[in-house]
C-alpha positions in Angstrom: 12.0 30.7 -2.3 11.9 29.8 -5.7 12.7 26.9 -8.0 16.7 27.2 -9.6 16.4 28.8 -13.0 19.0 27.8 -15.1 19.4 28.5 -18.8 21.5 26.7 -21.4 23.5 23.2 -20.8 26.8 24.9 -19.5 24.4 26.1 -16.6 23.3 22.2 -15.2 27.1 21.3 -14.7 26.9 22.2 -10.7 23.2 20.5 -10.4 23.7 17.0 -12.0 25.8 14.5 -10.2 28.5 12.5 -12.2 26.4 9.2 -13.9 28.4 7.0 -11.9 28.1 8.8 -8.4 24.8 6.6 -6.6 21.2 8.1 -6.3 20.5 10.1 -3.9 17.5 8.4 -2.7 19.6 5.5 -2.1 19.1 3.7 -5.0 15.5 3.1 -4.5 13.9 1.7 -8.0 10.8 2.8 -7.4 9.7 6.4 -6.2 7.1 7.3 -4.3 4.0 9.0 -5.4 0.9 10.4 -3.4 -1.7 7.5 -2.2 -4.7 8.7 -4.6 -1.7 7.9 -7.7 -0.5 4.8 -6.8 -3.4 2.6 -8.2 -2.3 4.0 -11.6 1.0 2.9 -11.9 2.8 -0.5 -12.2 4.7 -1.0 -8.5 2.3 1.9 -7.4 5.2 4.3 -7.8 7.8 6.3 -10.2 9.7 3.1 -11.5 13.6 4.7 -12.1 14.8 3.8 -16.3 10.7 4.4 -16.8 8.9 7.0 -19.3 5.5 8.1 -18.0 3.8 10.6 -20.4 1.5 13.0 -19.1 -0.9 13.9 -22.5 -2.1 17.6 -23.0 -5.5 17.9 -22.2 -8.2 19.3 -24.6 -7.9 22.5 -22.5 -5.4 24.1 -20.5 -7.9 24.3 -17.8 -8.1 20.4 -17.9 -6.0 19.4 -14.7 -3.0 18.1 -16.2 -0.5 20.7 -14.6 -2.3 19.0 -11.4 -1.7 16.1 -12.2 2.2 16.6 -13.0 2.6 18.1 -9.7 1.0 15.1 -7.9 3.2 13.2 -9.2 6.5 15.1 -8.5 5.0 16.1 -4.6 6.2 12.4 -2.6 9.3 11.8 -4.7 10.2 15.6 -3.8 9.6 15.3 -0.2 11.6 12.2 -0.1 14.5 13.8 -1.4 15.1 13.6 -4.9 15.5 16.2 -7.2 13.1 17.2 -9.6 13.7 19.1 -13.1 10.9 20.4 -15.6 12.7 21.6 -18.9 10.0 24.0 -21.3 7.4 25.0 -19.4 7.1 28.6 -18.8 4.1 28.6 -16.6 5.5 26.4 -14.3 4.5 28.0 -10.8 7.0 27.8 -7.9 4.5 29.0 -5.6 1.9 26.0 -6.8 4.5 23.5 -6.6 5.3 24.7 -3.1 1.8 24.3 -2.3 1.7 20.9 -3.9 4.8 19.9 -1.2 7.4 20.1 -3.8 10.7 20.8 -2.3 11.6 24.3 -3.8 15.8 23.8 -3.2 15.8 20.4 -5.2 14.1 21.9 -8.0 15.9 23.3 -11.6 13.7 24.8 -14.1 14.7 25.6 -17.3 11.5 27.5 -18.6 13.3 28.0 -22.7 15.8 25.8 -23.3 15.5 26.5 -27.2 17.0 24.8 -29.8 19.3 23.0 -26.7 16.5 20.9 -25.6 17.6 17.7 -26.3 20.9 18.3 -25.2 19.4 20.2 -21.8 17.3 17.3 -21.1 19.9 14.3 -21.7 22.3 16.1 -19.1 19.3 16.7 -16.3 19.0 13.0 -16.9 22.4 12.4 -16.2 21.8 13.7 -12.9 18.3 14.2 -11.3 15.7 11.9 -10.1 12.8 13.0 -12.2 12.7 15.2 -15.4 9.4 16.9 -16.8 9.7 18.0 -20.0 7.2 19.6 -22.7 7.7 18.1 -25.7 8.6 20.2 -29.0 6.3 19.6 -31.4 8.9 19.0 -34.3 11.0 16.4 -32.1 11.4 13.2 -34.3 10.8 9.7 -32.9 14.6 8.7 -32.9 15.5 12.0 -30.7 12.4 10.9 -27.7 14.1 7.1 -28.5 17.2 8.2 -27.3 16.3 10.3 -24.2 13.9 7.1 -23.7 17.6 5.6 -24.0 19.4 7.4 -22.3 16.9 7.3 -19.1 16.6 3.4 -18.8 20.0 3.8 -18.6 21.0 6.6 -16.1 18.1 5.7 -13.5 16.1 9.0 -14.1 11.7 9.0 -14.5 11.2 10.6 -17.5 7.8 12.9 -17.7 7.1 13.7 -21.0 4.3 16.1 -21.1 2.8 15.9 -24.5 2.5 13.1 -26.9 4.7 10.7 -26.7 4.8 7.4 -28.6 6.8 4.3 -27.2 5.7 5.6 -23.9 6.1 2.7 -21.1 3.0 5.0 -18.9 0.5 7.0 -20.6 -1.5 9.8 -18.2 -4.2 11.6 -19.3 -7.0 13.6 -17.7 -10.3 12.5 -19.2 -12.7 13.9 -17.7 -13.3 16.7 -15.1 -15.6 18.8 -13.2 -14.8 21.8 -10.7 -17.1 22.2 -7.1 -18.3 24.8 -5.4 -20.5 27.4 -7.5 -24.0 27.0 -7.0 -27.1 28.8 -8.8 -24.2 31.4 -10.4 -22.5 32.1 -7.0 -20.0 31.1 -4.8 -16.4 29.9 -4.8 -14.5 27.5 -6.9 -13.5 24.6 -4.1 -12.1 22.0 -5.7 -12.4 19.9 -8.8 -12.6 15.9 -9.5 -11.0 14.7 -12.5 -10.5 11.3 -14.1 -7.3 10.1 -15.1 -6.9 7.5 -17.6 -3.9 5.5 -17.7 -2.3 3.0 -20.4 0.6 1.5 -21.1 3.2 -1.4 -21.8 3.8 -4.2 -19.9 2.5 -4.1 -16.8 0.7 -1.3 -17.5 -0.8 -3.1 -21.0 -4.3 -3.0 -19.0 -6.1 0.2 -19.3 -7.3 2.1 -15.6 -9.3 4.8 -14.8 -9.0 6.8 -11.5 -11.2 9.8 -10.5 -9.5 12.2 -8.0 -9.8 15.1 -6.3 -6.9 17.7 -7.4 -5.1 18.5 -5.4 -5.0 15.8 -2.9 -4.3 16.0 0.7 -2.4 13.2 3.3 -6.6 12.2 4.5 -7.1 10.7 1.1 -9.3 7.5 0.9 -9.7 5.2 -1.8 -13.2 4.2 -1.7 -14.4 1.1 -4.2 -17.1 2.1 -6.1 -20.3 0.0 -5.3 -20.5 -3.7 -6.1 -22.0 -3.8 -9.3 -20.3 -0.9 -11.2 -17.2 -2.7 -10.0 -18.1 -6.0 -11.4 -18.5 -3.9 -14.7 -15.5 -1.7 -14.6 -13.0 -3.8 -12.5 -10.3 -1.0 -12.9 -12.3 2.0 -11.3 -12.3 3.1 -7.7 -13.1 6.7 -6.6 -10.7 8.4 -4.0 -12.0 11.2 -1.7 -10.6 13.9 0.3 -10.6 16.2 2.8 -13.7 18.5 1.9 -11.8 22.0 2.2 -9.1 21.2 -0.1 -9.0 24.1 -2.6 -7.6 23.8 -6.5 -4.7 25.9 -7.0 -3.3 24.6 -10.0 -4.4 24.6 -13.5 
């Protein structure tokens, strides 16, 4: 099964719920987010009224799609909707892997020159909204859906620069496992995510993963004096036979 296409605003009227009607999470503020994430972000989940940008990587190789589906996988399985708004590579079947819920998930894969209009309504109405970000939007158009999400309760996922950002994400570094000597198969890759924001999140982290995680994820301090050094660092480790799926 895959995610709900819809194209145009007209199209979102049956999948947002009225601004007034409560959350279906039950008014939870903060969302959940896979263990290996948490250390990231300020209340170690999706805060609702926040912006947490995920930046482009150098490559489109570099993880970041990974990463956005980490972060949508908990909230997902705990029953709110989802959105991403402008990405046309968007798997289903990845995000199904991932442990997104596939019947509370729209995507809008060209929402043209409606994009500001199709992303205000989705935050209107669903839990979290990924979007790409045009690069000709103007700062008082992301101010306003910045706006507009504070206001409506909805986690708003920029992926792509965006300034005024209360969570910045980005995907630093990275390294895939598995080949050896020209041979073999691609098993998995460890990436580090850098994260800085406002706030709470004024203090720049760094986190080094394995992507995708899996529910036997440990977070494992690095050794005494690298963490005297780098106070914010910690490795987490998982399962050996996870496999990357996602780009």
């Amino acid at each position: 099964m895959a995610g709900r296409m819809v194209v145009g605003s007209a199209a979102l009227a049956g999948l947002v719920r009225p601004a007034s009607a409560p959350h279906p999470a039950g008014g939870h503020r903060i969302l959940p987010v896979r263990p290996e994430l948490t250390g990231l972000l300020p209340g170690r989940g999706l805060r609702r009224g926040s912006t947490i940008a995920v930046g482009v990587g150098q490559s489109r190789h570099s993880g970041t799609t990974s990463l956005l589906l980490a972060l949508l996988a908990e909230a997902s399985r705990a029953g709110s909707w989802c959105a991403v708004v402008g990405m046309p590579t968007f798997g289903a079947g990845a995000a199904a892997e991932a442990g997104i819920a596939l019947d509370r998930l729209a995507l809008v894969s060209q929402p043209g020159p409606e994009w500001p209009t199709v992303v205000a309504a989705l935050i209107d109405g669903v839990d979290v909204v990924v979007t790409a970000v045009p690069a000709t939007v103007s700062t008082s158009v992301t101010a306003r859906l910045a706006a507009r999400a504070r206001q409506r309760g909805s986690v708003l996922v920029p992926f792509g620069r965006w300034d005024g950002a209360d969570l910045t994400l980005q995907v630093v570094r990275g390294a895939w496992e598995g080949l050896g000597a020209g041979r073999g198969r691609l098993r998995r890759r460890e990436v580090t995510i850098s994260a800085h924001g406002r706030g709470a999140a004024a203090r720049a982290k760094e986190l080094t993963v394995w992507l995708p995680g899996d529910e036997l994820t440990r977070v494992i301090p690095r050794p005494t004096t690298a963490a005297r050094s780098h106070p914010a660092r910690f490795r987490v480790l998982t399962s050996p036979h996870i496999a990357e799926r996602a780009t």
